[in-house]
C-alpha positions as CSV (number, residue, x, y, z in Angstrom):
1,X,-66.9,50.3,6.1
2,X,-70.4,52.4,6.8
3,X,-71.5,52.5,2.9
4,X,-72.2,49.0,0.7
5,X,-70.7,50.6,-2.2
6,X,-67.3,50.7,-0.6
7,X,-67.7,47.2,0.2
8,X,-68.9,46.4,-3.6
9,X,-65.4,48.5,-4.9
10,X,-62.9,46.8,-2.6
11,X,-64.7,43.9,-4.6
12,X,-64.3,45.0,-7.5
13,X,-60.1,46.3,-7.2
14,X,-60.1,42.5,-5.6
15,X,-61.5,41.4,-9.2
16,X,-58.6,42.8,-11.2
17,X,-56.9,40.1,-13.1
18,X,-52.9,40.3,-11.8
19,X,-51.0,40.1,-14.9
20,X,-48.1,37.5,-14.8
21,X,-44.5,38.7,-15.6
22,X,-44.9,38.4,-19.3
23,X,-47.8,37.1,-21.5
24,X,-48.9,37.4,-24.8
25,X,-50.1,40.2,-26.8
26,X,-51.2,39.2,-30.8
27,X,-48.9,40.6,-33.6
28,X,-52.2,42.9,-34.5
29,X,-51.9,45.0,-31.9
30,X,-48.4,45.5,-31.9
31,X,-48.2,48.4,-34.8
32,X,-47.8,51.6,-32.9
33,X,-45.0,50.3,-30.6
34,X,-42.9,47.0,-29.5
35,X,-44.1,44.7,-26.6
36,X,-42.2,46.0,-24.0
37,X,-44.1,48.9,-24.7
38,X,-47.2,47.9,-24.7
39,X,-46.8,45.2,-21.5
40,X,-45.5,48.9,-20.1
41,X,-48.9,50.9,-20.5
42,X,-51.6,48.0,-20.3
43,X,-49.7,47.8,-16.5
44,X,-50.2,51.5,-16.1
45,X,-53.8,51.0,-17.3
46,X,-53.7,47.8,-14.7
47,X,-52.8,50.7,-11.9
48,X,-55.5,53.5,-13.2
49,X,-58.3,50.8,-12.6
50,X,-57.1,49.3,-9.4
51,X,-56.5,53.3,-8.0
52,X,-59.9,54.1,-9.5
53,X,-61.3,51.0,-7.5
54,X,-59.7,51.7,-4.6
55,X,-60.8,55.3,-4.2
56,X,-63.9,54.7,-4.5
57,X,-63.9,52.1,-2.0
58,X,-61.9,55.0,0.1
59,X,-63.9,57.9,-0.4
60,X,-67.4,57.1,-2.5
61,X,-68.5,60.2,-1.9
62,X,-66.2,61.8,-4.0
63,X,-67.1,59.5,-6.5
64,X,-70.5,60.4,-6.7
65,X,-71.3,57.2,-5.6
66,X,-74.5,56.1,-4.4
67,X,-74.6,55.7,-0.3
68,X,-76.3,52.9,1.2
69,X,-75.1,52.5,4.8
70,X,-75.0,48.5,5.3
71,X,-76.6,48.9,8.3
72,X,-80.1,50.3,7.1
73,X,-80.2,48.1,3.9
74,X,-80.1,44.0,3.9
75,X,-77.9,41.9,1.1
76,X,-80.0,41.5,-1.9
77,X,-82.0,44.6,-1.4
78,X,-82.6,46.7,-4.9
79,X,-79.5,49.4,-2.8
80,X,-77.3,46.5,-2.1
81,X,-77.0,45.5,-5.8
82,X,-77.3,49.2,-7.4
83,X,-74.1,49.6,-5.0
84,X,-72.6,46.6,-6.6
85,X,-73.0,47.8,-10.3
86,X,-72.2,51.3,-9.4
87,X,-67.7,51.0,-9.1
88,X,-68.1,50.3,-12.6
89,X,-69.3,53.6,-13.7
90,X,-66.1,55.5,-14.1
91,X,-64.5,52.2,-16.4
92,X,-67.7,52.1,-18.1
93,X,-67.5,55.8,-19.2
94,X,-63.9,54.8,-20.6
95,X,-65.2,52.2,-22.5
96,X,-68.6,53.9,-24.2
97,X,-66.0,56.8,-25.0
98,X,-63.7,54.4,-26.5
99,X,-65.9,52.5,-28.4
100,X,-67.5,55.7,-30.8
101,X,-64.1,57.3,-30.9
102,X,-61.6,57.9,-33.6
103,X,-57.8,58.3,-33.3
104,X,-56.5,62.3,-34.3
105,X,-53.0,63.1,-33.6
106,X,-51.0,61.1,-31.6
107,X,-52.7,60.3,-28.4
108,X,-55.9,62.3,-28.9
109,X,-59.5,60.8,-29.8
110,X,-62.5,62.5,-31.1
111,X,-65.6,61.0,-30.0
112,X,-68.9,61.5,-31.3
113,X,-71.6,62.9,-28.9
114,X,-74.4,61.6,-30.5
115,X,-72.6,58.1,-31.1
116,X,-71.8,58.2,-26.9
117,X,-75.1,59.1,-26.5
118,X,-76.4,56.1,-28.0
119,X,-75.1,53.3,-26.5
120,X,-74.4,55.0,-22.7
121,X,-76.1,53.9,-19.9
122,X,-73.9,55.6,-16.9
123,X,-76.0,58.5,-15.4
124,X,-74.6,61.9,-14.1
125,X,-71.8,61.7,-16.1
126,X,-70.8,65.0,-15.4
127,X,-69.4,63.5,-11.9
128,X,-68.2,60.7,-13.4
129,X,-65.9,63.0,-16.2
130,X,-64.4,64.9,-13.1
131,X,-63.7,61.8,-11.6
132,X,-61.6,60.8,-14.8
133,X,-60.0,64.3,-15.0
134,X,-59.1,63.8,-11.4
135,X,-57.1,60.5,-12.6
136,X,-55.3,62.1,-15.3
137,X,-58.1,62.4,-18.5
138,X,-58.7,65.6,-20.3
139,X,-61.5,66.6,-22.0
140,X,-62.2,69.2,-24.4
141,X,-66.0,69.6,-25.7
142,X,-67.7,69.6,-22.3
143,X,-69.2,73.0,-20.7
144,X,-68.9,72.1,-16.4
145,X,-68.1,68.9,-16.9
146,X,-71.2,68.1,-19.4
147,X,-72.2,66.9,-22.8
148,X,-72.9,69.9,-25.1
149,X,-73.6,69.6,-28.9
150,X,-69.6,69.5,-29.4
151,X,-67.7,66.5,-30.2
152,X,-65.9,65.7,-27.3
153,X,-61.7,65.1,-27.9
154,X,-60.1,63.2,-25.4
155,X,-56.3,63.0,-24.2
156,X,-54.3,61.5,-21.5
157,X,-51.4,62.7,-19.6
158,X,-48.3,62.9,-20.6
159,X,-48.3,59.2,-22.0
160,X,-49.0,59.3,-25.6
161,X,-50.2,55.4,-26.0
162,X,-52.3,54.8,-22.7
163,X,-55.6,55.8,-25.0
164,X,-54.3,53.9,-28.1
165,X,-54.1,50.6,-25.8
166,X,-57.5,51.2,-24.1
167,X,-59.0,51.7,-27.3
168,X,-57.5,48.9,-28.5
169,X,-58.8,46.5,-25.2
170,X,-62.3,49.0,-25.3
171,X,-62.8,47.6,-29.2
172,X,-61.8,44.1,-28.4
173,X,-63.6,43.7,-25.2
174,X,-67.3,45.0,-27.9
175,X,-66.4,42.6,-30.7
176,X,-66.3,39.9,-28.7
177,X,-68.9,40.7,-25.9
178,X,-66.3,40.6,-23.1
179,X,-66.9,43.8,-21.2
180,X,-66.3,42.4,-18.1
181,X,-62.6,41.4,-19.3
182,X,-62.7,45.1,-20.0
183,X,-63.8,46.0,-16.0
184,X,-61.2,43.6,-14.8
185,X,-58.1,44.5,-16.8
186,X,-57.6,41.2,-17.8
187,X,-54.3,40.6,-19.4
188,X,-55.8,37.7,-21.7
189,X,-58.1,40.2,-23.4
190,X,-55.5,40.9,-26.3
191,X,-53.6,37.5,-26.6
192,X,-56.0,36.5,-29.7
193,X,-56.4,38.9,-32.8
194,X,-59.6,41.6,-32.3
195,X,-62.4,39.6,-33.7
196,X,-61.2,36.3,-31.3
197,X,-61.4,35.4,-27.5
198,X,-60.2,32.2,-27.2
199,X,-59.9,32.0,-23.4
200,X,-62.0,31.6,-20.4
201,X,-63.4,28.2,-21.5
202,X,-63.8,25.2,-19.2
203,X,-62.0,25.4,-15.9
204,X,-60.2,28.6,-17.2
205,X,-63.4,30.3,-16.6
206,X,-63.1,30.3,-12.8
207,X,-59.7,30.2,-12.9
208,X,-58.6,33.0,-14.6
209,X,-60.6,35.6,-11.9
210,X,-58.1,34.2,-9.2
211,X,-55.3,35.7,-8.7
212,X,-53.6,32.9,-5.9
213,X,-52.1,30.3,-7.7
214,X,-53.2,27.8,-5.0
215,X,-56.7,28.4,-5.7
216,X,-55.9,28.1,-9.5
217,X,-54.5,24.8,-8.6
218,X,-57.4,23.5,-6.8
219,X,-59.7,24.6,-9.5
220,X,-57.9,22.5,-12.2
221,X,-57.1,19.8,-10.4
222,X,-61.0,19.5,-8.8
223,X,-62.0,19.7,-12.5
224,X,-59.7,17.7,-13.9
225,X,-61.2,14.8,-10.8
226,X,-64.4,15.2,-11.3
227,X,-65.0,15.5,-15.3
228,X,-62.7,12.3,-15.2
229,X,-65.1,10.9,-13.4
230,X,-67.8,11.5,-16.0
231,X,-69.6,14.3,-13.5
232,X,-71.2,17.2,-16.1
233,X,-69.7,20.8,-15.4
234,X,-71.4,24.2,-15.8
235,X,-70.6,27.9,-15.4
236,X,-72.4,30.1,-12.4
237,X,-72.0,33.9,-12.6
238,X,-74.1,36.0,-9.7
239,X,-73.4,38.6,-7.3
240,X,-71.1,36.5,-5.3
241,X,-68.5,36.2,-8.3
242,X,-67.8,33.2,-10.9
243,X,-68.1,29.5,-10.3
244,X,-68.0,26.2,-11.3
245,X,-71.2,23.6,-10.5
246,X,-71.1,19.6,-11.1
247,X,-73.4,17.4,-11.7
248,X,-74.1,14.0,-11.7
249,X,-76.2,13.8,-15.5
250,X,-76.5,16.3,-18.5
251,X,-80.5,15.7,-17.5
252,X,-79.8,17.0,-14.1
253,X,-77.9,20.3,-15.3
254,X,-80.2,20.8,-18.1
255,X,-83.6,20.9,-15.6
256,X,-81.6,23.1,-13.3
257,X,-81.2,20.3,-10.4
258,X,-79.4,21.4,-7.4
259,X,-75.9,20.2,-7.9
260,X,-73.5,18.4,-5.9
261,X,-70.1,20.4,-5.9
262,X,-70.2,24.5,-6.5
263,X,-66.6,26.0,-6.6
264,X,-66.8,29.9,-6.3
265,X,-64.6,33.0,-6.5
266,X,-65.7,34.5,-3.1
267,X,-68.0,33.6,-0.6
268,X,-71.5,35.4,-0.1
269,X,-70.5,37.1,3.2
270,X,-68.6,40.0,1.1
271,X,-68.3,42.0,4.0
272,X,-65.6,40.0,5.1
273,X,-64.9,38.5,2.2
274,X,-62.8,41.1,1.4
275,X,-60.7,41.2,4.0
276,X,-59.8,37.4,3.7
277,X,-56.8,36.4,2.3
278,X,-58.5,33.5,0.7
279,X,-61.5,34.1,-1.8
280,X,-62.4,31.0,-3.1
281,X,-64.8,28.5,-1.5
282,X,-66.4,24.9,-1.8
283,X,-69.4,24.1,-1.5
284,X,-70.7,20.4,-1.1
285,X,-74.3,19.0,-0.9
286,X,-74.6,16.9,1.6
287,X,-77.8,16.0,2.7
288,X,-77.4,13.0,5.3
289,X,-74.4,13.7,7.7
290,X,-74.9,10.4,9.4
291,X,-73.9,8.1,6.8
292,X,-70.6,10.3,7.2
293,X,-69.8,10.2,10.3
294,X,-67.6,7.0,10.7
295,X,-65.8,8.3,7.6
296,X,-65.3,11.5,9.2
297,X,-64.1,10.4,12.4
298,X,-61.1,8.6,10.7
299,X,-60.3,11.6,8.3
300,X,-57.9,14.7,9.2
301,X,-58.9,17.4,11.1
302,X,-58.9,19.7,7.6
303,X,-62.0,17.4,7.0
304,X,-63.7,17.5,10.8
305,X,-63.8,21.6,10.7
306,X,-66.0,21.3,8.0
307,X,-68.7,20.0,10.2
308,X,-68.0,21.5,13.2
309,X,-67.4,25.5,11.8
310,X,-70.5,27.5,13.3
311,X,-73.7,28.2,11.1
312,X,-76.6,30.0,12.8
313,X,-78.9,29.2,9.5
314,X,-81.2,31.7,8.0
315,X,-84.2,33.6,9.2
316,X,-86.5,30.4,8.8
317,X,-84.5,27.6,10.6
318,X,-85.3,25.5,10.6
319,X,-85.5,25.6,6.4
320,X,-86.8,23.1,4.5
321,X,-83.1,22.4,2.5
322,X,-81.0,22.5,5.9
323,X,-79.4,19.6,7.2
324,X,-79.3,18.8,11.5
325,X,-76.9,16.4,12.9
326,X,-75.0,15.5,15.9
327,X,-71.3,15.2,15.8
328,X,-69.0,14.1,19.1
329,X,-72.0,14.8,21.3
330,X,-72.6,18.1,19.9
331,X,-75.6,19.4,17.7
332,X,-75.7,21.4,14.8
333,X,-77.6,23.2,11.7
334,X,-76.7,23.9,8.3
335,X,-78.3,25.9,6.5
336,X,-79.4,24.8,2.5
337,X,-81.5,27.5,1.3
338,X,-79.3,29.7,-1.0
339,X,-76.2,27.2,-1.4
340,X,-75.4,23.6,-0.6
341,X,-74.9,23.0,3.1
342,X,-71.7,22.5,3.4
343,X,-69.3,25.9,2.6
344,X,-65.5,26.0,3.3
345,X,-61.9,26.9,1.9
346,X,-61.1,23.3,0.4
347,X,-57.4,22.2,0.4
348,X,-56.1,20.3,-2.9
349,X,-54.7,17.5,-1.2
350,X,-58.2,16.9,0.5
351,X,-60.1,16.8,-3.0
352,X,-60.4,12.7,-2.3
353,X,-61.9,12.7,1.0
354,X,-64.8,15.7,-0.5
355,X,-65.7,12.6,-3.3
356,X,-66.0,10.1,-0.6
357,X,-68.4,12.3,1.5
358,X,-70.1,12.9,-1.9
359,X,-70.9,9.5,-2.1
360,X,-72.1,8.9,1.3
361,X,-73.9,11.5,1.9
362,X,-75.6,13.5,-1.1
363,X,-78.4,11.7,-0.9
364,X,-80.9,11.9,2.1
């Protein structure tokens, strides 16, 4: 991949929530047709977001997408995360037309100009209408693909309900401030009535972003472990996806401690991230390897690669959080700076052995 955005909307497609066979959609929203339906068209809106993704990620400059080329601008730079926030211009559109609209006939919505004006923060939306034209949209209102003075109406396709069930998700996802259930096509969004979002909550709130039910499993069973044992849990959201941190005390969590366990969606390194089968990583803080090591040498080898996986450390090895040991006659660095030391794809049935090197090693 030459351009960041392209790496940001594999991301993104990587983000949509894979709806199950069947799941629940409230009584509410079931007025204008029967389940099957409506399970029908939220799929085909599932498809629409996942295509839009992926073409971006294909061809960003047909997306009028901006283009950083990874190899002139570092991660973190002010063009690394403008690339990550720009996939979701074309969804974003959908939903500030959605949300000041009003249903005419059958399929067709008039929105209000001045209303989208308002509340819409994605820029040269003239590109981004063609792009939604290109995926099957129609608009009438707009002179070269821009606003005029005119309301704008808006239809889809040949498929009379695929705007009455975005409208629906575009309402739900503004009254109860989950826009980002919106981005993902999350299939939980309409299970509670519009004014209720009773999901996401506790270890749901990492879990529902994964989509391989082995890493759903670990999540709930790592929770489940650790809260038993009285640890203190609290949600992470940044640029590397959703996560889950532990802590020792409600003090520590409170003050903003470093914690001791960090379960994440994806790992920093998005550049291969997204071409890894697994997503989901573990990170453990462990600051003194050598009261480990005779606990390590009788564990499995699942345990031993987490010491021994390469880490060249950051720009200012050594760093002041990093952690040197020697292991089997060989010497190596792990980096602390951004993340506790110790980053890995954890296996469920190895959860036991990461709370024993816990409490070895987590303190220094």
């Amino acid at each position: 991949m030459e351009f960041w955005v392209s790496v940001w909307a594999q991301l993104r497609k990587d983000e949509i929530i894979h709806p199950p066979e069947d799941f629940p959609i409230h009584k509410v929203y079931l007025k204008q047709m029967g389940k099957t339906d409506f399970v029908s068209v939220f799929r085909e809106i599932h498809l629409l977001f996942t295509k839009i993704y992926e073409g971006i990620a294909k061809s960003p400059e047909a997306y009028g997408m901006p283009l950083y080329e990874i190899k002139k601008y570092r991660t973190y730079s002010p063009q690394w995360r403008n690339s990550a926030q720009a996939p979701y211009q074309p969804i974003k559109l959908l939903f500030y037309l959605l949300s000041t609209c009003e249903a005419l006939q059958s399929g067709a919505y008039r929105i209000s100009v001045d209303k989208f004006k308002a509340i819409n923060t994605v820029k040269n939306t003239h590109v981004v209408f063609q792009v939604l034209e290109n995926h099957g949209f129609h608009f009438e209102g707009l002179k070269n693909h821009k606003l005029t003075h005119s309301d704008i109406i808006m239809t889809y396709g040949d498929n009379i309900h695929m705007l009455d069930v975005l409208k629906l998700m575009a309402e739900k996802s503004h009254l109860t401030d989950r826009l980002n259930d919106f981005l993902c096509c999350h299939f939980k969004l309409l299970q509670d009535d519009i004014n209720t979002a009773n999901y996401g909550f506790s270890a749901d709130y990492l879990a529902d972003r994964l989509n391989r039910e082995d890493e759903k499993a670990f999540v709930y069973k790592m929770d489940e472990t650790l809260t038993n044992m009285g640890m203190f849990r609290k949600a992470y959201e940044g640029f590397e996806g959703r996560g889950l941190m532990y802590y020792n005390s409600q003090k520590e969590m409170d003050t903003k401690k470093p914690c001791l366990y960090h379960v994440v969606s994806r790992s920093t390194d998005i550049i291969h991230n997204v071409f890894d089968q697994k997503k989901m990583i573990l990170m453990l803080r462990i600051r003194n390897v050598e009261r480990c090591k005779e606990y390590i040498s009788n564990c499995p080898d699942s345990i031993k690669e987490i010491f021994t996986a390469g880490d060249s450390g950051c720009a200012n090895r050594p760093c002041v959080h990093g952690v040197a040991y020697e292991l089997e006659g060989k010497h190596y660095w792990r980096c602390g700076c951004y993340a506790p030391t110790l980053r890995f794809y954890p296996k469920i049935e190895d959860i036991p052995h990461y709370i024993n090197l816990i409490a070895l090693g987590a303190k220094r």
